[in-house]
C-alpha positions as CSV (number, residue, x, y, z in Angstrom):
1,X,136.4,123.7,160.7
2,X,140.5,123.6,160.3
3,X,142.2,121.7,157.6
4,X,145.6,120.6,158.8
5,X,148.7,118.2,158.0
6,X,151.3,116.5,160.3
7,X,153.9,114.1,159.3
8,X,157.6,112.8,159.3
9,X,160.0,113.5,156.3
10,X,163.4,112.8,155.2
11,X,163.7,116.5,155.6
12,X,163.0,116.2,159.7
13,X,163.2,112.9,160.4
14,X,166.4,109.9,160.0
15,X,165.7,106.7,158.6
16,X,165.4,104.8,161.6
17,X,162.7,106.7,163.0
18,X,160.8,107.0,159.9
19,X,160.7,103.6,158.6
20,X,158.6,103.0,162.5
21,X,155.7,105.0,161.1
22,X,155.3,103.1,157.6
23,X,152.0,102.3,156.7
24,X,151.7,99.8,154.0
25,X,148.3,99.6,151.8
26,X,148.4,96.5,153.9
27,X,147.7,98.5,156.9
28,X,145.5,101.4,156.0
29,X,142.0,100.0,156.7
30,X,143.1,99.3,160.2
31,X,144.4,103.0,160.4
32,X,141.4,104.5,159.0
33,X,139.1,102.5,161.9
34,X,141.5,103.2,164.6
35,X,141.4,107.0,163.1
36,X,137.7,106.3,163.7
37,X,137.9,105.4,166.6
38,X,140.0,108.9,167.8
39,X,137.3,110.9,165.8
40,X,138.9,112.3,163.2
41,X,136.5,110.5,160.2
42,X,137.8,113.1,157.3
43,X,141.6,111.8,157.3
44,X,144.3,110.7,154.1
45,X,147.2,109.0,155.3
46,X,150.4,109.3,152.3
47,X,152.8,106.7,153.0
48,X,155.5,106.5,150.9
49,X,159.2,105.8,151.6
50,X,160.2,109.4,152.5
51,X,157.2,110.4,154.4
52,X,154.2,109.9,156.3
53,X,151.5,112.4,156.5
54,X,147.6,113.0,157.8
55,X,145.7,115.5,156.2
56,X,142.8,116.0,158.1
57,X,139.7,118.0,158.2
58,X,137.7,118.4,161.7
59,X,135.1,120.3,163.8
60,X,137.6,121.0,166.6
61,X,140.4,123.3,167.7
62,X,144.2,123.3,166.5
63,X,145.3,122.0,169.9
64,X,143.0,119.3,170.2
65,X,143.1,118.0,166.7
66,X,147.4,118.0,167.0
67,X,146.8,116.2,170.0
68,X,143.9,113.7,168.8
69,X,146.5,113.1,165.7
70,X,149.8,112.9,167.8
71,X,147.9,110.1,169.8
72,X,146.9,108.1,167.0
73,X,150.5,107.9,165.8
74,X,152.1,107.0,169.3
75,X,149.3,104.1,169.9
76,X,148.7,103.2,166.6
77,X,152.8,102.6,165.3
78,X,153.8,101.8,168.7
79,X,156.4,104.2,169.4
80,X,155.9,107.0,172.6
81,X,155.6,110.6,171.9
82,X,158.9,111.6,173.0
83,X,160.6,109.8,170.9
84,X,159.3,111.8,167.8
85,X,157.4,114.4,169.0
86,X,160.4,116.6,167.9
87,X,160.5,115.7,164.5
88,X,156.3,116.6,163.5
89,X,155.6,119.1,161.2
90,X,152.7,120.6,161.7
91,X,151.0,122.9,159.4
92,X,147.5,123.8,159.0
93,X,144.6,125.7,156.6
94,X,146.7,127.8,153.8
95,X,150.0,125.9,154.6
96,X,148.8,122.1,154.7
97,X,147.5,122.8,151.4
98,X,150.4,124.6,149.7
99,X,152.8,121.7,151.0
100,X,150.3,119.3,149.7
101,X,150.9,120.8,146.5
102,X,154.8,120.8,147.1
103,X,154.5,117.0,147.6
104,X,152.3,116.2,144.0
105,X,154.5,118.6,142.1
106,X,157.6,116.3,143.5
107,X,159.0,119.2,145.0
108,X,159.3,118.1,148.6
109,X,160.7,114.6,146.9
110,X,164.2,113.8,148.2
111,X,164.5,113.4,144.2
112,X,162.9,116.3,142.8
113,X,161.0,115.4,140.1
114,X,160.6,111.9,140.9
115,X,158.1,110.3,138.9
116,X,156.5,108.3,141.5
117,X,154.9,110.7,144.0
118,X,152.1,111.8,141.6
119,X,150.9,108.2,141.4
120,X,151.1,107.6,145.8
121,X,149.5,110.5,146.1
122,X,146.4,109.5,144.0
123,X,146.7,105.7,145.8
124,X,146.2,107.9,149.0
125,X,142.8,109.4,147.8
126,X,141.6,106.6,146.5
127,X,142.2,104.3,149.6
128,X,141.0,106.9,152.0
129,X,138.1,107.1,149.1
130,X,137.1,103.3,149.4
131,X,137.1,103.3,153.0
132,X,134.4,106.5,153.1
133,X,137.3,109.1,155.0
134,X,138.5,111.5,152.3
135,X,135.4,113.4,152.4
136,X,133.8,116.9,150.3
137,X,137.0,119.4,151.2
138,X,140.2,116.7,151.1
139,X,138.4,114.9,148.0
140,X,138.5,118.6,146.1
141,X,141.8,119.1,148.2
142,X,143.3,116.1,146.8
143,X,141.9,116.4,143.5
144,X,143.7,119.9,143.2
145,X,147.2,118.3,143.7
146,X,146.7,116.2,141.1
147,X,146.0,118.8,139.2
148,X,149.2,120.3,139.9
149,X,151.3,117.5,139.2
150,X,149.9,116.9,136.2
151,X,150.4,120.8,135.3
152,X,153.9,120.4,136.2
153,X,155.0,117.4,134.5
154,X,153.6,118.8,131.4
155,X,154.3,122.9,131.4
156,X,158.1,122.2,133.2
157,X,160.9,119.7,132.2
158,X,161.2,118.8,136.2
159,X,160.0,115.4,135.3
160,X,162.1,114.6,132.4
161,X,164.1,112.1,132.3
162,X,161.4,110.6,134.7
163,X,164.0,110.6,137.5
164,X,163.9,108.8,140.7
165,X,164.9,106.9,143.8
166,X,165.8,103.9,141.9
167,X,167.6,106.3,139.2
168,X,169.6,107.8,142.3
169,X,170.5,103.9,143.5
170,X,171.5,103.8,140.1
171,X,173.9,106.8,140.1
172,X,175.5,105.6,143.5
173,X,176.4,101.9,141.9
174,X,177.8,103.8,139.2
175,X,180.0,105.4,141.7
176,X,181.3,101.8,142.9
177,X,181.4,100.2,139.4
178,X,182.9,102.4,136.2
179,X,181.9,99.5,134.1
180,X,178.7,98.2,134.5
181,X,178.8,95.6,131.9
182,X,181.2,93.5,134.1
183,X,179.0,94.0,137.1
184,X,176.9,91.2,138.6
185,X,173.4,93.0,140.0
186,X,170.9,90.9,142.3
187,X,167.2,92.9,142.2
188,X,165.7,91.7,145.6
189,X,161.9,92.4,145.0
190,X,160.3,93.2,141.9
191,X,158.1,96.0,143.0
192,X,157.2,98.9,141.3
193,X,160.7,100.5,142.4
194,X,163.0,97.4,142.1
195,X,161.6,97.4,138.1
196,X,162.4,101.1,137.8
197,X,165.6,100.5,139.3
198,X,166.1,97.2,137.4
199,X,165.7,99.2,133.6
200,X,168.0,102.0,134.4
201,X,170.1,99.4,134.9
202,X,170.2,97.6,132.3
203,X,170.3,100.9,130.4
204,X,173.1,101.7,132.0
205,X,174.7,98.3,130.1
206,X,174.0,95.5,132.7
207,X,174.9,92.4,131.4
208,X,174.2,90.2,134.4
209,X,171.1,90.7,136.6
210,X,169.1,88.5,138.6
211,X,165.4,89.4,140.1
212,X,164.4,87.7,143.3
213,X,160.9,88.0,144.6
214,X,158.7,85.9,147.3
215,X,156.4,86.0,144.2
216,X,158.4,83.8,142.0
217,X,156.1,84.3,138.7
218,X,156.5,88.1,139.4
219,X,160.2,88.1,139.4
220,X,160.6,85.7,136.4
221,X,157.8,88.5,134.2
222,X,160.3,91.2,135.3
223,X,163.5,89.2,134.3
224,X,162.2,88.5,131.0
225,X,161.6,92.0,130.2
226,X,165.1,92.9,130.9
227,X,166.8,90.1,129.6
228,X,168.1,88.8,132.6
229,X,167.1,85.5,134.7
230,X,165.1,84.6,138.0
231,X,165.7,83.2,140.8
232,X,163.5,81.8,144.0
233,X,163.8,84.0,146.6
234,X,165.1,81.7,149.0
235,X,167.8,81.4,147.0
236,X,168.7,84.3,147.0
237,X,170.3,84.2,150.4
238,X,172.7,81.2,149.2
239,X,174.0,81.5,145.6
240,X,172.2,84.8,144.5
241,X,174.4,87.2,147.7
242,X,177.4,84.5,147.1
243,X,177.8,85.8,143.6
244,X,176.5,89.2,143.5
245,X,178.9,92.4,143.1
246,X,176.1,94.9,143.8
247,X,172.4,94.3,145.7
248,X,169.7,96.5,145.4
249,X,166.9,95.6,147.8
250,X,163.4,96.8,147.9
251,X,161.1,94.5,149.2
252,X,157.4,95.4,150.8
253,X,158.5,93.5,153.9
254,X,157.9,95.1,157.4
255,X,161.4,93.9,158.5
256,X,165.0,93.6,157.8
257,X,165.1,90.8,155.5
258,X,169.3,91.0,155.9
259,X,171.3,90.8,159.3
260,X,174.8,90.2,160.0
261,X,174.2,86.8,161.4
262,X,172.6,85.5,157.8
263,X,174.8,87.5,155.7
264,X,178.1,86.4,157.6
265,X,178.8,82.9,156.5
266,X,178.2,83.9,152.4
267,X,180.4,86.7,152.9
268,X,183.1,84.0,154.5
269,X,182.5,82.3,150.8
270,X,183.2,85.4,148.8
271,X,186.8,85.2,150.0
272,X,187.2,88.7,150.5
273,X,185.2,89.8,147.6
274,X,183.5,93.3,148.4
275,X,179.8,92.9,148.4
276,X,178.0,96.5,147.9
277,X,174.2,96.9,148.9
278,X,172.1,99.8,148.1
279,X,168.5,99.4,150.2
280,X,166.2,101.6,149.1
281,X,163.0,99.8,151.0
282,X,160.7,101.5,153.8
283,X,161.1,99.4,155.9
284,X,165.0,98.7,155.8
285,X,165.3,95.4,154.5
286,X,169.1,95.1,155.6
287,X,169.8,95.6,159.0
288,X,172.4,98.5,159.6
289,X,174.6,96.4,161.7
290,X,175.5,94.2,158.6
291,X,177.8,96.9,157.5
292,X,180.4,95.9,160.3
293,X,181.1,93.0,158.6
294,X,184.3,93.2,156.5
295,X,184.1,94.1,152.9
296,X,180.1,95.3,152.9
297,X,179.4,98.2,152.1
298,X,175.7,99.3,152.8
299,X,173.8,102.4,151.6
300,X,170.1,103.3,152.3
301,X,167.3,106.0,150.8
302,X,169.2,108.3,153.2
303,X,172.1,108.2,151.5
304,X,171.3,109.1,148.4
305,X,171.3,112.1,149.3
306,X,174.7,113.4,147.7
307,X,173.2,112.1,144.3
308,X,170.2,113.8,144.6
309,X,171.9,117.0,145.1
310,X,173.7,117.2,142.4
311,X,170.7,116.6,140.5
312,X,168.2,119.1,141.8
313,X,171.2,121.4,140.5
314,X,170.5,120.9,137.4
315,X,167.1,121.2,137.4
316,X,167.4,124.4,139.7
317,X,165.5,126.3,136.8
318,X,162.8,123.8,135.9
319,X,161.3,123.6,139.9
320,X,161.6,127.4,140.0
321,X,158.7,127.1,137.0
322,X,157.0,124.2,139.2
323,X,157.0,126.4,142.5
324,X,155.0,129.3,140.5
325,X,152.2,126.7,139.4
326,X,152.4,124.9,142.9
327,X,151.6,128.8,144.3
328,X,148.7,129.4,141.5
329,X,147.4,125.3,142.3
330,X,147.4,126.7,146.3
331,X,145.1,130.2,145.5
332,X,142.9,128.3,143.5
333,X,142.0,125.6,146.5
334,X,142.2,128.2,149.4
335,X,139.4,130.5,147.1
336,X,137.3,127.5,146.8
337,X,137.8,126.4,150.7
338,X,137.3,130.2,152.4
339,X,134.3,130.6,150.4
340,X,132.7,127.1,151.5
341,X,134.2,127.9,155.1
342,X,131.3,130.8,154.7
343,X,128.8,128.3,153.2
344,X,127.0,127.8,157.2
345,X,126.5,131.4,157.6
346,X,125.1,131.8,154.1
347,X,122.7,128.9,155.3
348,X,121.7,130.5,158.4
349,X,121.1,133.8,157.1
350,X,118.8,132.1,154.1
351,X,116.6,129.6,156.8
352,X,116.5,132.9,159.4
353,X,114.9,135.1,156.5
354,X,112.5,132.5,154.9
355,X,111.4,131.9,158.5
356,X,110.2,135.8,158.7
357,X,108.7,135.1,155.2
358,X,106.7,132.3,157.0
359,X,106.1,133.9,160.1
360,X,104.4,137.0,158.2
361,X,103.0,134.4,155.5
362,X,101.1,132.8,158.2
363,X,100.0,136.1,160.4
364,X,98.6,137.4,157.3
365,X,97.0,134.3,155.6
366,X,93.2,134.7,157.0
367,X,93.6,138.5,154.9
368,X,94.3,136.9,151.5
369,X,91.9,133.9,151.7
370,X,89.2,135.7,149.3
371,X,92.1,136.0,146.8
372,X,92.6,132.9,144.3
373,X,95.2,130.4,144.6
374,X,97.3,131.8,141.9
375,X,97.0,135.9,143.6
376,X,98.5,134.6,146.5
377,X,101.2,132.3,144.9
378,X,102.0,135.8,143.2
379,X,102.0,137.3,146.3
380,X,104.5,134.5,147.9
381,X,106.4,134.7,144.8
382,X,106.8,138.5,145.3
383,X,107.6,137.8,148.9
384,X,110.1,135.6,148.3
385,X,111.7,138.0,145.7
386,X,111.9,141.0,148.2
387,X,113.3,138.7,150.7
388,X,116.2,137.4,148.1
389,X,117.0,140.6,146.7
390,X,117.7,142.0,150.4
391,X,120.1,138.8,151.2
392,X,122.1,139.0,147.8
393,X,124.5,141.8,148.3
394,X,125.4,140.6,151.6
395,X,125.7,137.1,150.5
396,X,127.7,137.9,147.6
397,X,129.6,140.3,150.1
398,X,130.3,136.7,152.4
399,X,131.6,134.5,149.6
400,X,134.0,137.6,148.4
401,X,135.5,138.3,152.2
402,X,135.6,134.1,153.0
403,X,137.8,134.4,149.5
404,X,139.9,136.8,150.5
405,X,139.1,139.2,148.4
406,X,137.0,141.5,151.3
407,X,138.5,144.9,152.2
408,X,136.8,145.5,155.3
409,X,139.1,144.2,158.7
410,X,137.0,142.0,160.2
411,X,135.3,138.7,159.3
412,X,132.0,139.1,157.3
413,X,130.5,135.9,158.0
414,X,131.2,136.8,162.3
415,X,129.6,140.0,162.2
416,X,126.6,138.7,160.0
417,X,126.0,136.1,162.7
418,X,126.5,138.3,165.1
419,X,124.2,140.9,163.8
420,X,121.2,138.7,163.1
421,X,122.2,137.2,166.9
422,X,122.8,133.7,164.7
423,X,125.8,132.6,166.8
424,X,124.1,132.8,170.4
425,X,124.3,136.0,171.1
426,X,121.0,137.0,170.6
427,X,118.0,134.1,170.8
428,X,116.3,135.5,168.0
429,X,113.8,137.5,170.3
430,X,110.8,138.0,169.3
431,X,110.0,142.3,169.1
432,X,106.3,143.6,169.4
433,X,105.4,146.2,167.0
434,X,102.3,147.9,167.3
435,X,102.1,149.7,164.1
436,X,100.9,146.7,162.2
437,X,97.9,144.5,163.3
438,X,97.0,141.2,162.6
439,X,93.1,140.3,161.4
440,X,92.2,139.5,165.0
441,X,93.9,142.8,166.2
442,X,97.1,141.0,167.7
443,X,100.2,143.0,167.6
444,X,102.3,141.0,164.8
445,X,105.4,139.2,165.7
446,X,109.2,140.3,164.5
447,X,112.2,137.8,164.6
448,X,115.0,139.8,165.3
């Protein structure tokens, strides 16, 4: 069995290549039955708006499972190999789950110690959960990033200040406007991220902000809760843009929402008026070609980047403390997995003695039938004891060299297959010996 992740990142990948491979919650039960349909059935697809990842657990190679996984993406998002190929990262066993733990304790964030990830990483396991993929090893996998997430937002001060891409959109208005209370904000979408965005905001001392959403209802909750107003989101693209000094946009639509041919004729009303937007929606919702029209001035997730910098800075100290628990969260899992990775050959080696048990049970059955029923359940007890004492050294010798902790160079669980010819080496022969005789004179049979 290999455990292994592959995925697209803001570390790897631009912004135009990435938003191709979003997979909205939307989308996921038809990725998990196309997934199906490649067989791959253990699979957790994390889609957020810096990254795209499988984790994956199969009975297959590393070269066919890359390639089974590689194939889904192309067919599935519609874009050909070449075109991204380049960009994959690819890790499998020891490193998939140490970057999984990376990713829950926000430290593979393009914010570090965003507040966010924790939560999209436990909407992952849960969808992949409902639709019967996560399975025994990414369900403990998964459960074990949590973990560390949770350790590090309570045992470090990474998370402090609950930081995030929509604090970061807030940082770069900031840079266009000194004085936010004279700015004029319009929120398009009232998502989880737009509200985040929308209260530093207002923290920040924005007098004037409008919410937008295709939801109406939704945007007018959110603009009661930060004192500002509502408006249809149709509207939005009339009076709302026409009066706005700064747009932050992060809709859940799968398409730019903004073009230069929608945008032009309100920017013709502004009279020269600069009109900034900061999208920070996977998908884009403004098309990039918008910011060749005179006085815009567009910004996406991408360029936050100088922001964010700055930031992890600061907090240079606090992910050094987040890395070490990340590192402890990793040993933890990888003990659990090698040891369970031995669990088969434990199995085998059980089922190939109790069927010598049986075998000699039966041979010797007509010898013990003037004994009572309770002398020879004694007697199969005592069997059964002998037979479990001589497997538990060896056994607890396969679960501490599957662990890591063996000292001997070579793989336990191999050579104990190997030896009791349980990996097709040997066919189990059967081996006469003539110094013990059954009741009817027979030579007695041996399972080698």
């Amino acid at each position: 069995m290999i455990l292994a992740q592959i995925g697209l990142s803001h570390h790897t990948t631009p912004i135009q290549l990435r938003e191709r491979f979003s997979c909205p919650d939307s989308a996921i039960t038809n990725a998990y039955h196309t997934l199906h349909g490649f067989g791959v059935n253990e699979v957790v697809i994390v889609s957020t708006c810096n990254r795209v990842e499988l984790y994956a657990c199969a009975e297959m190679s590393e070269e066919a499972l890359r390639r089974t996984l590689v194939r889904f993406l192309s067919q599935f998002h519609h874009v050909p190999e070449r075109d991204f190929d380049q960009h994959l990262q690819w890790r499998v066993d020891q490193e998939a789950a140490a970057h999984l733990m990376r990713v829950a304790a926000s430290l593979d964030s393009l914010v570090l110690g965003e507040a966010q990830i924790l939560g999209q990483v436990r909407n992952a396991l849960r969808l992949a959960q409902d639709r019967g993929h996560a399975g025994y090893t990414l369900t403990r996998l998964f459960e074990q990033a949590l973990h560390t997430g949770k350790r590090v937002q309570t045992e470090t001060g990474l998370g402090r200040g609950r930081y995030s891409v929509g604090h970061a959109a807030v940082e770069m208005a900031g840079r266009i406007f000194d004085d936010f209370s004279k700015a004029k904000i319009l929120i398009l979408g009232a998502g989880k991220m737009s509200e985040v965005t929308a209260r530093h905001l207002v923290e920040k001392g924005v007098k004037w902000v409008v919410v937008a959403n295709r939801t109406y209802q939704r945007a007018v909750d959110l603009a009661i809760q930060l004192g500002g107003s509502a408006m249809a989101f149709d509207d939005a693209f009339n009076s709302g843009l026409a009066d706005a000094d700064i747009v932050i946009a992060s809709t859940a639509a799968p398409h730019a929402i903004i073009h230069r041919s929608n945008l032009q004729p309100i920017m013709r009303r502004r009279r020269g008026k600069p009109l900034f937007i900061i999208d920070i929606a996977i998908p884009r919702d403004v098309d990039p070609n918008v910011n060749t029209l005179e006085n815009v001035f567009l910004y996406n997730v991408d360029d936050l980047q100088h922001c964010v910098h700055e930031d992890a800075t600061r907090r240079a100290g606090e992910a050094e403390s987040a890395r070490l628990i990340a590192e402890e969260e990793t040993l933890a899992f990888l003990g659990w997995y090698r040891a369970r990775q031995a669990t088969p050959t434990i199995a085998q080696l059980k089922n190939h003695l109790d069927e010598i048990k049986e075998d000699y049970m039966r041979i010797f059955g007509p010898r013990l039938a003037h004994l009572s029923a309770k002398d020879r359940q004694t007697i199969e007890t005592m069997v059964q004891s002998m037979m479990d004492q001589v497997a538990r050294q060896p056994i607890q010798k396969l679960k501490r060299d599957a662990a890591g902790e063996g000292t001997v160079p070579i793989s336990l669980a191999a050579a104990t297959l190997h030896l009791f010819g349980l990996d097709g080496s040997g066919s189990g022969a059967e081996v006469v010996t003539e110094s013990v005789e059954a009741p009817d004179g027979a030579p007695v049979r041996e399972t080698a």
